[in-house]
N, C-alpha and C positions, 0 to 999 in steps of 0.2 A: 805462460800458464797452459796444462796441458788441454786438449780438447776433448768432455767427456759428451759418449754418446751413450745411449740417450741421456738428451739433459735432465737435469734435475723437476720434478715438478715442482711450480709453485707452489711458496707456502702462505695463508691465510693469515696476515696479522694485520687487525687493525679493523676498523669501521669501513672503510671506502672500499676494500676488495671484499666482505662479504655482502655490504650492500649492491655492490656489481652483479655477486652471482645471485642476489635474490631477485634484481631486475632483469635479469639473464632468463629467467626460469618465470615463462608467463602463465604455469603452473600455479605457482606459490602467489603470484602480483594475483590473479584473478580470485583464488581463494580469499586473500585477504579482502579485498575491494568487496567479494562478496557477503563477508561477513561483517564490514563495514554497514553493506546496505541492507543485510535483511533485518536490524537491528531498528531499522528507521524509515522502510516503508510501510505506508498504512495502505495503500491504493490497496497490495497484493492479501491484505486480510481483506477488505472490504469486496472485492468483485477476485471471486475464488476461483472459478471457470477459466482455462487458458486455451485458446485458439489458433490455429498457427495459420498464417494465412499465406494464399496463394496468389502470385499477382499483384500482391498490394494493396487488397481489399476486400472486406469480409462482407456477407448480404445475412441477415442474421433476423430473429422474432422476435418482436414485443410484446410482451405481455398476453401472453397463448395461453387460454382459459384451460382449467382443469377438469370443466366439467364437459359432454356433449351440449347440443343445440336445443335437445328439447327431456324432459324427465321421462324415468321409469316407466312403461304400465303394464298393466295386469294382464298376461297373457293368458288363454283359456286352454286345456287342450286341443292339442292337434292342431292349433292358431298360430300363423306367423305372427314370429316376434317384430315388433316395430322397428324402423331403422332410424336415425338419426344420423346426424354428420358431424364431425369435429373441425371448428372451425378454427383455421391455424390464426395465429398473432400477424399482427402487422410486420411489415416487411420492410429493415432498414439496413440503410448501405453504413459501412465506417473504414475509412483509410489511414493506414500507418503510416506513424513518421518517423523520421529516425532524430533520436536527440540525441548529442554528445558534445564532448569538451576534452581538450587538448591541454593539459598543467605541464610546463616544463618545470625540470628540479637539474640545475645547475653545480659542473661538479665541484663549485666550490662553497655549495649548499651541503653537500654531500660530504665534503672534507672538513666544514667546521662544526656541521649537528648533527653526523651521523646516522642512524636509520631515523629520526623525528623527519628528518626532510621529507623524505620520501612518504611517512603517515600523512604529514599536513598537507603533502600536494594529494593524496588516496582522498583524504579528507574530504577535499574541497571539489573534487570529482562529484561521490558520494553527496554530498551538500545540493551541488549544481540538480542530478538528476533525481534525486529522488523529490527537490523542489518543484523542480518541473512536472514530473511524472504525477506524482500528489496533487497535485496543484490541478494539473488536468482532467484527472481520474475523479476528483470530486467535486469540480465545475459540473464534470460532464451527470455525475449524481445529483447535484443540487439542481439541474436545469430539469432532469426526468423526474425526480420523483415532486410530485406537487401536492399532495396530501399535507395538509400546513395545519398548528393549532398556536395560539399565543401561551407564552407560560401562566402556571394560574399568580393572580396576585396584581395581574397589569402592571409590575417590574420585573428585574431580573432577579437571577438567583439570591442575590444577595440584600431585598425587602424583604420586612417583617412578614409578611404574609405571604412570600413565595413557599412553597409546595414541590420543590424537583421531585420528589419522591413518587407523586402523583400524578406531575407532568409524564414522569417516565412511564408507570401503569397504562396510563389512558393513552400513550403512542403504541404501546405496545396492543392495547385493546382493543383498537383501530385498527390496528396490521393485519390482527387475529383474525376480526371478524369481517373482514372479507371473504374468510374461506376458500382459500386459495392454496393451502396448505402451508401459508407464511407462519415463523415462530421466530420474531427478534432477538438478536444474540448479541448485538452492538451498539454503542451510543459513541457518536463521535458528535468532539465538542473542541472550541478551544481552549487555550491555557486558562485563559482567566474566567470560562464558565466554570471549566475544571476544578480549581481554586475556590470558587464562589459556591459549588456541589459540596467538595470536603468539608467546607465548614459552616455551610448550614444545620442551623441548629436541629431540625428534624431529622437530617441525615446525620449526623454525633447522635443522636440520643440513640439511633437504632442499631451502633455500631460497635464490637467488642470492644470494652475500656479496661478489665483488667489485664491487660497484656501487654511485653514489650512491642507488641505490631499493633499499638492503636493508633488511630489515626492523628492522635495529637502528641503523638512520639515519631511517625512515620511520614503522616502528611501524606499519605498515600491510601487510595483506594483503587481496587483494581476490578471490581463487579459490584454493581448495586441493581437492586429485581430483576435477577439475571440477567443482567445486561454489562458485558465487555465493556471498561471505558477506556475507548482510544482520543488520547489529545492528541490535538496539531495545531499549527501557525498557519497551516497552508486550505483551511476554510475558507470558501468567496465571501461568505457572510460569515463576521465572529459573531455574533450576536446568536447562532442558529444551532441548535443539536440536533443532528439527524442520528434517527433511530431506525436501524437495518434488521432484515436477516440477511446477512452475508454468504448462506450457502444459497440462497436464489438470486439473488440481485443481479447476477452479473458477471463479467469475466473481463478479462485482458486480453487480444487478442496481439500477436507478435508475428515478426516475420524474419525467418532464417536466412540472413543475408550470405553469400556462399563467400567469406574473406576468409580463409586458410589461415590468415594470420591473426586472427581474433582468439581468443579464448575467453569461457562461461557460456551462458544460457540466458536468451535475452524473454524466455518465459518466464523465470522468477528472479532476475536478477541482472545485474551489468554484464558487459563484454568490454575485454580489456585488451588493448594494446601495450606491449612497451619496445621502447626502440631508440638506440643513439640519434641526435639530431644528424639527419642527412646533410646539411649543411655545414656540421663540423663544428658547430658553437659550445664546443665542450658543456653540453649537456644531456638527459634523457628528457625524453616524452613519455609521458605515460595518458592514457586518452581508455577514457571511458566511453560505452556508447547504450543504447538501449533503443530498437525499433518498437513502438506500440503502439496501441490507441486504446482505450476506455468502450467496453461494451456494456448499457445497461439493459438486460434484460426486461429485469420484473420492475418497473418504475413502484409497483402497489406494495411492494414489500420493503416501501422505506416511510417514513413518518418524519416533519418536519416541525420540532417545536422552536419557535422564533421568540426572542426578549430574554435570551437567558443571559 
């Protein structure tokens, strides 16, 4: 047979050579993983501020007053004005961690389910950090904000005499009148408050019914007295709704680890490696990572109703 030069390029058939070159291209692996997780982080709704840190650790203020030290007064002509000082917030340290997970997908995962292998190991990446990341992000919320009220009715959302509706008012009326320029945009809750909110009967009666998007066709609410409702599994306390402004609260603070071989953005999302096992175990790795830590600002800009 004769020798042609140059040879032929390969040709593409089948699952196994194009999921190759999607694993090839950590392009395409990062985009997905990232679309994976902005799907199903709350941390990065709730502390909106991002940080990049130098070193490994960020020195940052809490709850730094809006107003001077001392008010207004009446200047006369030709009178110096009074001076006053602005007295900064308290001063705290927070150090980054790096969280990440290593999923192998084996190429005889690869040769008998095709691209599914490869989503359920992205999956379970996606799963790991954003459990963790959540999970830390709203410890570190639940531990600052201390502003606490019981739900009204002395049970949970779901006695005859619970009031979510009221609950939520009066967290927010709280927030307000601080005067701090707080305006609550968020209610995080878990599943089964969540659950227990839709189908309370005060919250159905205030809610469009003639519609294919009513709540007893949809089972879905998605703002009640302007308040965002985000659920999650990953509350310290189920039992607890914290109500936010999310443009004060807080931020994420990250740190740009210099690995060449990384791709994404570890301020709003994963960083993704993929790579054949070096070891030769006819498989890839694919390894998510994320450096961060939880900064809480404004502790006064959150309200904590408890018994829902």
């Amino acid at each position: 047979m004769p020798h042609i030069y140059p040879p032929a390029a390969p040709t593409i058939s089948g699952d196994v050579i194009t999921i190759s070159r999607f694993l090839n291209s950590p392009a395409a692996v990062a985009r997905r993983l990232r679309t994976l997780a902005e799907n199903r982080f709350i941390a990065d709704t709730l502390l909106t501020g991002r940080y990049q840190v130098q070193g490994g650790s960020l020195l940052y203020e809490q709850t730094e007053g809006m107003f001077t030290n001392r008010p207004p007064e009446i200047v006369n002509p030709g009178a110096e004005y009074p001076r006053s000082a602005a007295s900064p917030g308290t001063a705290a340290m927070a150090s980054v961690f790096k969280w990440g997970q290593d999923v192998p997908v084996t190429d005889e995962h690869v040769g008998r389910y095709g691209r599914r292998a490869v989503d359920v190991a992205m999956t379970k990446i996606v799963n790991y950090l954003v459990k963790q990341v959540d999970t830390i992000c709203l410890t570190a919320i639940n531990t600052a904000v201390t502003a606490t009220a019981a739900a009204t009715g002395g049970s949970n959302w779901s006695g005859a005499s619970a009031d979510p509706l009221l609950d939520l008012m009066l967290a927010k009326a709280a927030v307000v009148s601080l005067d701090q320029g707080y305006d609550p945009d968020t209610v995080v809750m878990s599943d089964v408050a969540y659950a227990r909110l839709i189908a309370n009967s005060k919250i159905v009666a205030g809610l469009q019914r003639e519609s294919d998007q009513s709540v007893t066709r949809q089972g879905n609410v998605l703002v009640i007295a302007g308040l965002r409702i985000l659920p999650t599994n990953n509350l310290p306390a189920a039992s607890t709704a914290m109500v936010l402004d999310s443009s004060m609260l807080g931020g994420i603070a990250y740190e740009r680890i210099p690995s060449p071989e990384y791709t994404g953005d570890p301020a709003n999302g994963v960083e993704t490696l993929t790579r054949r096992d070096p070891a030769a175990n006819d498989q890839w790795i694919l390894r998510g990572r994320r450096p961060i830590v939880p900064v809480v600002q404004e502790p006064g800009a959150g309200y904590k109703i408890t018994g829902v």
